[in-house]
C-alpha positions as a Markdown table, in Angstrom:
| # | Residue | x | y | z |
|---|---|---|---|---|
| 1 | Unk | 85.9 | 100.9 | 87.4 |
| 2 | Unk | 83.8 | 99.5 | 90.3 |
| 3 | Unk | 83.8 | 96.6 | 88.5 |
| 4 | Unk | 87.4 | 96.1 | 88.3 |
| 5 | Unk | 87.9 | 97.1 | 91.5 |
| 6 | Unk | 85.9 | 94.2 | 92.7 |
| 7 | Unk | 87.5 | 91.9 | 90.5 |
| 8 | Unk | 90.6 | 92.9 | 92.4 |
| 9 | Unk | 89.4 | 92.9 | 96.3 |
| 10 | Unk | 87.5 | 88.8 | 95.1 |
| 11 | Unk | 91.3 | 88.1 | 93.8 |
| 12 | Unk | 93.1 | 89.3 | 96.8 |
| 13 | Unk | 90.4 | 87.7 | 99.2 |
| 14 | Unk | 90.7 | 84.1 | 97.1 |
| 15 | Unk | 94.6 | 84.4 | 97.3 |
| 16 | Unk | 94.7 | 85.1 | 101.3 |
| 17 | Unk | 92.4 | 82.3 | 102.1 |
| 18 | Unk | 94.2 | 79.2 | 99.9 |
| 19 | Unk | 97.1 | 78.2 | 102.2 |
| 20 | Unk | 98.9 | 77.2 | 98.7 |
| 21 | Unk | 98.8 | 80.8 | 96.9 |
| 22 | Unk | 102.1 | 82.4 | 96.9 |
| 23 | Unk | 101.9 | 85.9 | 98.4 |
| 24 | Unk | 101.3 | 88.7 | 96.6 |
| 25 | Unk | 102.7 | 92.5 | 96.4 |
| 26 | Unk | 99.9 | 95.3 | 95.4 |
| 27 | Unk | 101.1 | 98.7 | 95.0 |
| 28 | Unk | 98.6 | 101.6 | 94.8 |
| 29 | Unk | 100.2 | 104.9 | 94.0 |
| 30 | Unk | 97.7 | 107.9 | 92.8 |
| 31 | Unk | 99.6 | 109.5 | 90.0 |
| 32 | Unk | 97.7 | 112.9 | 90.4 |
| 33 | Unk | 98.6 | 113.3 | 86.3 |
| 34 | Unk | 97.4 | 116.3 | 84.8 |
| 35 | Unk | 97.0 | 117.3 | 80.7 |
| 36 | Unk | 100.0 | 119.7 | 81.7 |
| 37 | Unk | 102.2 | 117.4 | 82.5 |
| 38 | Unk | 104.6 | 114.8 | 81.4 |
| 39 | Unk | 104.3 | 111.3 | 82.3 |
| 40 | Unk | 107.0 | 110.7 | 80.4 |
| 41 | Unk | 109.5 | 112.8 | 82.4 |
| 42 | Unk | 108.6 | 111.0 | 85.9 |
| 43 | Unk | 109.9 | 107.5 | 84.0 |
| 44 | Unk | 112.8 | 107.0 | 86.4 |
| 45 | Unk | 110.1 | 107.9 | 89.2 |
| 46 | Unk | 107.6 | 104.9 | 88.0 |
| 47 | Unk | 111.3 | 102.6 | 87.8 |
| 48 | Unk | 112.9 | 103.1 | 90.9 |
| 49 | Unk | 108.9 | 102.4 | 92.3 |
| 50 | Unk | 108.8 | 98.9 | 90.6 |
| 51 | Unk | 112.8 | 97.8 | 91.5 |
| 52 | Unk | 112.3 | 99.1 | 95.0 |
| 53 | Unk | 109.0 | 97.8 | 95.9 |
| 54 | Unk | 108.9 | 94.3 | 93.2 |
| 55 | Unk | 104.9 | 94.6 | 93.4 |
| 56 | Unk | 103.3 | 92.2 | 91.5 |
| 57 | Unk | 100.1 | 94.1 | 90.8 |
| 58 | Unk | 100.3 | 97.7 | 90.7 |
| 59 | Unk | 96.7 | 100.0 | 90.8 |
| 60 | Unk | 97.3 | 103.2 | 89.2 |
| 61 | Unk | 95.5 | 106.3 | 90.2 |
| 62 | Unk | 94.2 | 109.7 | 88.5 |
| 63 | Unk | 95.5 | 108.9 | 85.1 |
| 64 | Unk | 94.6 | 110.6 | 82.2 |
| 65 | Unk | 94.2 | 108.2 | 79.7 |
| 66 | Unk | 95.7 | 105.2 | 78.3 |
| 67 | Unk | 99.2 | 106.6 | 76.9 |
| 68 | Unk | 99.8 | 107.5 | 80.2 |
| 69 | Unk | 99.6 | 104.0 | 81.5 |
| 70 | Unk | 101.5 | 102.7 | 78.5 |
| 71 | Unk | 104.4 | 105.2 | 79.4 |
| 72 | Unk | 104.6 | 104.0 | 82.6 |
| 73 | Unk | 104.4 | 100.1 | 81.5 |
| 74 | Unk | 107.0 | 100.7 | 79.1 |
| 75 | Unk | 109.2 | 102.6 | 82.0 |
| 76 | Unk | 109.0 | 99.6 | 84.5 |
| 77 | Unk | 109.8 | 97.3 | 81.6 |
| 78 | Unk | 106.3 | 95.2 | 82.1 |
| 79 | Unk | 104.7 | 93.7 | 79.1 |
């Protein structure tokens, strides 16, 4: 994880400082997902995120495993 997260904050750094790099959106939202609940039934949630904010990268939070982050992939309509 530290290693992504590093990856991310050397890509965001290289993007601000070339004058030709087109801006980008990040979006960090801490899902706070439990085994008790349903990922599934916040899809409209995870949509009306992506159309109202258009981020380009989006750091997901406290998830709890990777169905969790294909459920919300397949609710914002991302590949």
């Amino acid at each position: 994880m530290n290693c992504l997260r590093s990856l991310l904050l050397a890509s965001g750094t290289l993007l601000a400082t070339n004058s030709l790099a087109a801006d980008v959106k990040i979006v960090s939202w801490n899902i706070a997902a439990s085994p008790y609940e349903q990922v599934l039934a916040r899809a409209s949630d995870y949509k009306k995120m992506a159309d109202t904010l258009s981020p380009d990268v989006i750091v997901l939070i406290e998830l709890t495993g990777r169905p969790d982050i294909n459920a919300i992939v397949d609710a914002i309509g991302w590949q």
